[in-house]
C-alpha positions in Angstrom: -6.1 19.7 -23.4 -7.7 22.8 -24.3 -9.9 23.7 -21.8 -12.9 26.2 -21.7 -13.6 28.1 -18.3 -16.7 29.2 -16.7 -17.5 30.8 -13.1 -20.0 29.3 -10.9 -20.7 31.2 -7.3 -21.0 27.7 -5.3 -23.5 27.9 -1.9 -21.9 25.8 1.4 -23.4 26.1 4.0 -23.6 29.6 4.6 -20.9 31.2 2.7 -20.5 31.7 -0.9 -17.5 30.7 -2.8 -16.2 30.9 -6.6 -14.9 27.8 -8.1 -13.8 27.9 -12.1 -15.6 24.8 -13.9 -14.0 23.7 -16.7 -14.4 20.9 -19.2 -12.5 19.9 -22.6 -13.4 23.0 -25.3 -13.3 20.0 -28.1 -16.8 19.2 -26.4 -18.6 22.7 -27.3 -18.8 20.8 -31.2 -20.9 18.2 -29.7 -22.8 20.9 -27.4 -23.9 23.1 -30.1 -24.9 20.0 -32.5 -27.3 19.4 -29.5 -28.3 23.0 -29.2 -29.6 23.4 -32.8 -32.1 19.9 -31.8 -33.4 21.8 -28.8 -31.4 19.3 -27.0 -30.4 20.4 -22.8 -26.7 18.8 -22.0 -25.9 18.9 -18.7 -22.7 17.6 -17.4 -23.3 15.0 -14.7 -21.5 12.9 -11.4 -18.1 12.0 -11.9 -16.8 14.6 -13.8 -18.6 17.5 -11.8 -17.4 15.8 -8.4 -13.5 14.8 -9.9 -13.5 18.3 -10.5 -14.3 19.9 -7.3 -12.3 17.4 -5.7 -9.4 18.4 -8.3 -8.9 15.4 -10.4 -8.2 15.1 -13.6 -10.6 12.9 -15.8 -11.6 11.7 -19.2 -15.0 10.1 -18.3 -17.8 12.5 -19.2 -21.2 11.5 -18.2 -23.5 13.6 -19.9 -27.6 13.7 -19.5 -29.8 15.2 -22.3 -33.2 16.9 -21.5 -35.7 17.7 -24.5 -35.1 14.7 -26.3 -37.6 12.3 -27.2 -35.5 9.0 -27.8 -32.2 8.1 -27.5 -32.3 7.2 -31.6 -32.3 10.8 -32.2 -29.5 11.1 -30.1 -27.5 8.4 -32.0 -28.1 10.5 -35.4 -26.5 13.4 -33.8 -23.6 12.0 -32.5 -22.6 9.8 -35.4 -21.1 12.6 -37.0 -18.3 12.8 -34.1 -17.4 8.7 -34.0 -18.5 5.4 -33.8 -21.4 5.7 -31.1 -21.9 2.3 -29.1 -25.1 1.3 -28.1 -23.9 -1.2 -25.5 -26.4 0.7 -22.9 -29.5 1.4 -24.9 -31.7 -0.6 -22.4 -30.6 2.2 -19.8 -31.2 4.4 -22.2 -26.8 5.1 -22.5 -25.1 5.2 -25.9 -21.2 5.7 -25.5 -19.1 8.1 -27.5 -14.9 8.0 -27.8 -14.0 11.5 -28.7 -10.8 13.5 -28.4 -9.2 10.9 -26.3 -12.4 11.2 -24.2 -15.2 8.7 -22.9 -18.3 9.9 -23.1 -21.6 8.7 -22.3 -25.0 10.6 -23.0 -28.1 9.4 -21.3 -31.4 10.6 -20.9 -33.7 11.4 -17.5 -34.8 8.0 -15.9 -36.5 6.6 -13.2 -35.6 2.8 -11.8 -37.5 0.8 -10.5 -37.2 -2.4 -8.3 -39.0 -5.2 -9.0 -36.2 -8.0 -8.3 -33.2 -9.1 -6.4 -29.9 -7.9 -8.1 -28.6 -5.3 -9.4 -30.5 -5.7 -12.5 -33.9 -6.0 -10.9 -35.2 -2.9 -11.9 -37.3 -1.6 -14.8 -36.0 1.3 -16.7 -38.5 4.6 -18.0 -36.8 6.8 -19.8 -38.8 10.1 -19.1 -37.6 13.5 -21.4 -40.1 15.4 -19.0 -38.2 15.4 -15.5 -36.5 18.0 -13.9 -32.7 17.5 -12.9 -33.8 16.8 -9.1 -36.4 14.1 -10.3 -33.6 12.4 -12.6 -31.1 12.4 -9.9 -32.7 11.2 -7.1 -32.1 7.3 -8.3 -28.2 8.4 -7.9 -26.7 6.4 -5.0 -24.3 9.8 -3.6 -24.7 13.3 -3.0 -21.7 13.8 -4.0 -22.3 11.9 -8.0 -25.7 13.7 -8.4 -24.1 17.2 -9.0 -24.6 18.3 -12.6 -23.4 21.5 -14.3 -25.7 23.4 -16.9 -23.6 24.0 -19.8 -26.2 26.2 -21.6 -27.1 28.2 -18.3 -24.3 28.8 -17.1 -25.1 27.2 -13.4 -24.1 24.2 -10.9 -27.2 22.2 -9.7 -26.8 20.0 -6.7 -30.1 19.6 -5.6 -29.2 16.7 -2.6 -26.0 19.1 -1.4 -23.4 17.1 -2.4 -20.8 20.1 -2.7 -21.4 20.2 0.7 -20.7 16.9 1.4 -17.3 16.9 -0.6 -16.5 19.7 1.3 -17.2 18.4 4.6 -15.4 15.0 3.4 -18.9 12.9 4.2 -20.5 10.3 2.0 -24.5 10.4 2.2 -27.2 8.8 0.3 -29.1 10.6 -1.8 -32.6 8.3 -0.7 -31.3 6.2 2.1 -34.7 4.3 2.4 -34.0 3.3 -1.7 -30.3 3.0 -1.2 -30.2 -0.7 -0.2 -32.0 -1.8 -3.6 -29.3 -1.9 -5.3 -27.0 -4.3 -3.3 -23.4 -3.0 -4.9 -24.4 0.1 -3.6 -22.8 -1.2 -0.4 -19.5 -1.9 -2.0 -19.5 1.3 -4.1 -19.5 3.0 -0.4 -16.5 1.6 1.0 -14.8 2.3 -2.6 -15.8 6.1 -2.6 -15.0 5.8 1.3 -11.8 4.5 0.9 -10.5 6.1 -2.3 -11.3 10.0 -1.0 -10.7 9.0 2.7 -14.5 10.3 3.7 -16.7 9.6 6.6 -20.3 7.6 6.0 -22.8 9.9 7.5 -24.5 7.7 10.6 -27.4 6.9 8.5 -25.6 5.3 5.6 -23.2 3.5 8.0 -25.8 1.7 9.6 -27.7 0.6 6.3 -24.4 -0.7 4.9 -23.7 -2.9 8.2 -27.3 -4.0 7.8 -26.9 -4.9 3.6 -23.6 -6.9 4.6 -25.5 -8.9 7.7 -28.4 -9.8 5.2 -25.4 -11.0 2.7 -26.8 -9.0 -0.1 -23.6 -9.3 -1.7 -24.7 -12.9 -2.7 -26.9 -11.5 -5.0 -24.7 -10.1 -7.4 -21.8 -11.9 -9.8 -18.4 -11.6 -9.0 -17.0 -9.6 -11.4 -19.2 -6.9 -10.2 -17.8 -7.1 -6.5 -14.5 -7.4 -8.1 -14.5 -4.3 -9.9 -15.2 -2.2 -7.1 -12.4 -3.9 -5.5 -10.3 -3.2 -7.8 -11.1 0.4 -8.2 -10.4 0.5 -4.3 -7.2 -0.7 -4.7 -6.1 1.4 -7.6 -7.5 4.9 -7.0 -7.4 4.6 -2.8 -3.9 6.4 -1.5 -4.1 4.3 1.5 -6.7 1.0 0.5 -6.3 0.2 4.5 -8.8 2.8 5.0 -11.4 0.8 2.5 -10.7 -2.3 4.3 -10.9 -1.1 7.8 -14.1 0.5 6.9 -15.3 -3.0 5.3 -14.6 -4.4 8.7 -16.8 -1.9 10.8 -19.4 -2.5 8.7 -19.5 -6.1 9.1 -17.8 -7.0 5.3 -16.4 -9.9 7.1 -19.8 -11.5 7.4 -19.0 -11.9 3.0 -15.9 -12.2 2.9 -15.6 -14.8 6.2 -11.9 -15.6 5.4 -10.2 -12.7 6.9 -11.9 -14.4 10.8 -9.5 -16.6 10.6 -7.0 -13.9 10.9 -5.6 -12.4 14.1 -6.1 -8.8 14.4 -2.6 -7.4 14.6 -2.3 -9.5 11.1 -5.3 -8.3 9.7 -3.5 -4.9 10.1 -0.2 -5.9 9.1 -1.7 -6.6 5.9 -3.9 -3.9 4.7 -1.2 -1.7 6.1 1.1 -3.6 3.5 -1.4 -2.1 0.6 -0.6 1.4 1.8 3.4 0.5 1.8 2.7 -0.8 -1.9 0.7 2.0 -3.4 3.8 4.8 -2.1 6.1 3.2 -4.7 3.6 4.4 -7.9 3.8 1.5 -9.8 2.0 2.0 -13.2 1.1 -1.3 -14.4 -2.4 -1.7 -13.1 -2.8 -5.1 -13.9 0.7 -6.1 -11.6 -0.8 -3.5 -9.2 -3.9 -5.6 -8.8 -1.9 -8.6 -8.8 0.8 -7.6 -6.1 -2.5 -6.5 -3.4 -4.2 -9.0 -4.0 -1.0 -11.2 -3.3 -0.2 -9.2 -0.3 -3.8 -9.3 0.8 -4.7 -13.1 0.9 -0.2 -13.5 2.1 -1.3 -14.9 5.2 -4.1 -17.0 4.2 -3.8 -20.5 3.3 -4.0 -22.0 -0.5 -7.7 -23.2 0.9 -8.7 -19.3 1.4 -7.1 -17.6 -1.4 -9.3 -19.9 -3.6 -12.3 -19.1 -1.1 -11.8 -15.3 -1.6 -10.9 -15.4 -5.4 -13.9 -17.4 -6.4 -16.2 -14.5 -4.7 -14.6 -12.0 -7.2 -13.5 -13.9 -10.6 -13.3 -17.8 -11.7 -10.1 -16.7 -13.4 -7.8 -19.5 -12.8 -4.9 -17.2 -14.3 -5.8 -14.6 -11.1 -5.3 -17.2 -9.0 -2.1 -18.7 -10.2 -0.3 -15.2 -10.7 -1.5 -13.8 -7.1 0.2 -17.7 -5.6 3.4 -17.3 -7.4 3.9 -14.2 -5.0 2.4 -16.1 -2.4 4.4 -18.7 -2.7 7.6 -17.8 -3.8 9.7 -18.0 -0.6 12.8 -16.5 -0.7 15.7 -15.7 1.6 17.5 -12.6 1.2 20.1 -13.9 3.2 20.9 -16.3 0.2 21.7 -14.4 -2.8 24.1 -16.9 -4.7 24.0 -16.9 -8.1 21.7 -20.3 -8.4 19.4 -19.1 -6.3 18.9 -15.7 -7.9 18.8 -17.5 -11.7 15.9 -19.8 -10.1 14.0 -16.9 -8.8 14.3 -15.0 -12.1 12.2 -18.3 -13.8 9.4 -17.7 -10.9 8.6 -13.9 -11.0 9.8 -10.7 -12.9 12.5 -9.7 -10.0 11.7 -6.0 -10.0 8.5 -5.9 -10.2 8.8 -8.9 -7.0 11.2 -6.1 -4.9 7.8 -4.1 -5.1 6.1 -7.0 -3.2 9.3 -7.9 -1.1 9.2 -4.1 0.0 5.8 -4.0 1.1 5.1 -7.5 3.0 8.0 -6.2 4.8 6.8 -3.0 5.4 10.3 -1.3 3.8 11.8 -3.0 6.6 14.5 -5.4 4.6 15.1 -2.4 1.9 18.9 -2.5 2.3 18.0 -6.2 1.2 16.4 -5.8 -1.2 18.3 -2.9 -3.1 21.1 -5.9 -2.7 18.5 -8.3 -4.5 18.2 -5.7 -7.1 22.2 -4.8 -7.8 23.0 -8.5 -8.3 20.1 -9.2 -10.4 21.3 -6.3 -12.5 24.5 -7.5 -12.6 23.3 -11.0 -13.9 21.0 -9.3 -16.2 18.1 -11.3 -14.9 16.6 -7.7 -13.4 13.1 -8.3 -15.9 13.8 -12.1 -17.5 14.5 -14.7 -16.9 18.5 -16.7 -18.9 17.4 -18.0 -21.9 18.6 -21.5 -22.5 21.3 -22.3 -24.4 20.5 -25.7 -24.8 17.4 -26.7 -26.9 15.3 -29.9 -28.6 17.2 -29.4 -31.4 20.0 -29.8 -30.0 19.7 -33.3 -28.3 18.5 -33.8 -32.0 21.9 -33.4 -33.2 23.0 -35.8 -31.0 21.0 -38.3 -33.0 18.0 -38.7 -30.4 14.4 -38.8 -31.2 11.9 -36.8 -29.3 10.3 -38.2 -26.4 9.1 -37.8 -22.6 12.7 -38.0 -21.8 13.5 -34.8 -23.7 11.9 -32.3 -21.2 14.2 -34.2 -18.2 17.6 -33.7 -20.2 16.6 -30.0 -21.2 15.6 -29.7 -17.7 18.4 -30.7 -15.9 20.6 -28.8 -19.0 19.3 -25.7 -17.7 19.2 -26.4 -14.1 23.3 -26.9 -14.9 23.2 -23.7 -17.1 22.2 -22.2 -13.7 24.4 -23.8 -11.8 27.0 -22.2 -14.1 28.6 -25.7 -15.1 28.6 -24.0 -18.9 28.6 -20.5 -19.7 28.2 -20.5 -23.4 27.0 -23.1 -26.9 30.5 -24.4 -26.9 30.5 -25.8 -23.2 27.0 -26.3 -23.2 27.4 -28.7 -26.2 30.6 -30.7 -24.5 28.2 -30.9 -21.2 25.6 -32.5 -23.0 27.8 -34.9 -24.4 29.4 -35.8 -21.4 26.0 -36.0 -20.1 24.4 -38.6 -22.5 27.3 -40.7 -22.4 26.8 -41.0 -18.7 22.9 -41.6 -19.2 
């Protein structure tokens, strides 16, 4: 991606340093549409702190100064895409450009007036200064913007500072709690840089999860910053030990039942899963979450589960890792064929490797050659033997179908037949003994 680059002299503490700020050149089309309205971009949070913290990013939160309504912002941007308005009560409007997601918004201030994390009142307000706009941010480190016109870094709350010194801090700690996902946002920015909570936000968290603010919000908002955890932590163990400090367990009471050497054993498991760089995010989520709840009962799981989703698909995906019990030991031909019906066999080593912790890899590896061998590695044998088959035989569908075709293919297995021909004399042999 073509990239334009700009020199900012960046204040720690007391030394002065030079960092080269960059952002995607396509962008400067959009910029100097804005430019000829009057209209201030400036770069904002993630981006500006991905950055810094040298990670790549195609999220591009960008705030707008000298604009009266975020209608006159549409009109601009229309010209580059299909601009979705999704947000417009935030005063947001979303832009895919250039493989890139944007989203312009203008200076607000929230304001709480209810429990939840939509109890506030929105005001948009073109007249504040960047400080003003910012300070409803929940981080020091996501309320750094950059002044594309000027030329210049702002980071009025010293969030540079705080990425440097690997600390997460509040921008208002006394407005902090009024939003309660805040708390769950810390442990996922915690866990997925591997930073320190200053004292002050440390204590407000332990106090948010001890008045069970969590309760307030739906699910799938707790689930998402679970997920994010999970998927951008290096080592998720550090999110989870952190959730335990705080008091998370006061929310998520299933993991008292746990002894703590296996609470370890199992968050420890995450870190053994996320060395082997799977790519599939949605297996990703499913394998930790499987190797999360592995020790808890079928009672729990659901517990846990329905505090992050009602998806009934979740549930029955994570217990097929769960439950799928299976002795290395025994790697006959049957009981590989049976496993291959249950779960995709490589993407199950991933599992097998990490609720281990790597220590049955020689197994596994074995688990892997004979699967290849049987060309079961990603699939399951497909039948030979079908409805229309026992069709042929002159019999009409019924219950009793689904038992022959079952026990047809539990003999395929079995390797009583290897191909149509001998699975056609079994069958026949079969029914005449019926």
């Amino acid at each position: 991606m073509n990239k334009t680059d700009y020199h900012i002299n960046l204040k720690i503490g007391k030394h002065l340093h030079k960092m080269i700020i960059t952002y995607p050149k396509v962008l400067n089309k959009i910029f100097n549409e804005l430019y000829k309205h009057k209209i201030k971009p400036i770069i904002v949070g993630g981006y500006i702190r991905d950055f810094i913290l040298n990670i790549e990013s195609n999220d591009i939160d960008i705030e707008l100064y000298n604009v009266a309504s975020l209608q006159d912002v549409e009109k601009i941007l229309k010209q580059f895409g299909n601009v979705n308005n999704v947000g417009k009560s935030f005063g947001v409007c979303k832009l895919q450009y250039e493989n890139l997601d944007l989203d312009f918004s203008l200076p607000r201030i929230d304001s709480k007036i209810s429990q939840g994390h939509l109890g506030f009142t929105i005001k948009v307000d073109p007249s504040l200064d960047f400080k003003s706009a910012t300070s409803r941010r929940d981080f020091t480190i996501n309320a750094i913007g950059y002044d594309i016109k000027n030329n210049k870094l702002l980071d009025p709350f010293y969030g540079v500072e705080d990425l440097k010194n690997k600390k997460l801090k509040a921008v208002d700690i006394n407005k902090f709690d009024e939003d309660p996902l805040r708390v769950m946002r810390a442990v996922m920015f915690a866990s997925r840089f591997e930073f320190d909570l200053y004292d002050a936000l440390f204590c407000k968290c332990k106090k948010m999860m001890n008045e069970n603010v969590l309760l307030e919000l739906p699910p799938q908002r707790i689930f998402q910053e679970i997920k994010k955890l999970l998927l951008k932590s290096k080592k998720p163990s550090y999110g989870f030990l952190l959730l335990k400090k705080i008091d998370g367990f006061h929310f998520f009471n299933e993991f008292n039942s746990l002894k703590e050497e296996e609470y370890y054993d199992i968050i420890y498991s995450l870190d053994c899963f996320k060395s082997y760089n799977l790519c599939d995010k949605k297996e990703s989520i499913t394998i930790m979450l499987a190797l999360l709840l592995s020790k808890f009962s079928t009672k729990q799981i659901e517990s846990f589960l329905s505090k992050l989703t009602n998806s009934k698909k979740i549930f029955t995906d994570i217990m097929t890792y769960v439950q799928t019990q299976f002795n290395l030991a025994q790697l006959d031909n049957y009981n590989l064929y049976k496993l291959s019906t249950r779960v995709n066999i490589e993407i199950y080593s991933y599992y097998l490797n990490a609720v281990n912790h790597n220590k049955k890899n020689k197994d596994v590896k074995i688990l892997l050659k004979k699967a290849h061998e049987l060309n079961i590695l990603n699939k399951k044998r497909e039948p030979l033997l079908e409805g229309k088959d026992l069709i042929n035989f002159n019999l009409k569908p019924s219950k009793l179908f689904s038992k022959i075709l079952e026990d047809a293919y539990d003999a395929q297995l079995k390797e009583k037949f290897k191909d149509k021909k001998e699975a056609l004399a079994w069958l026949k042999q079969y029914l005449s003994n019926f």
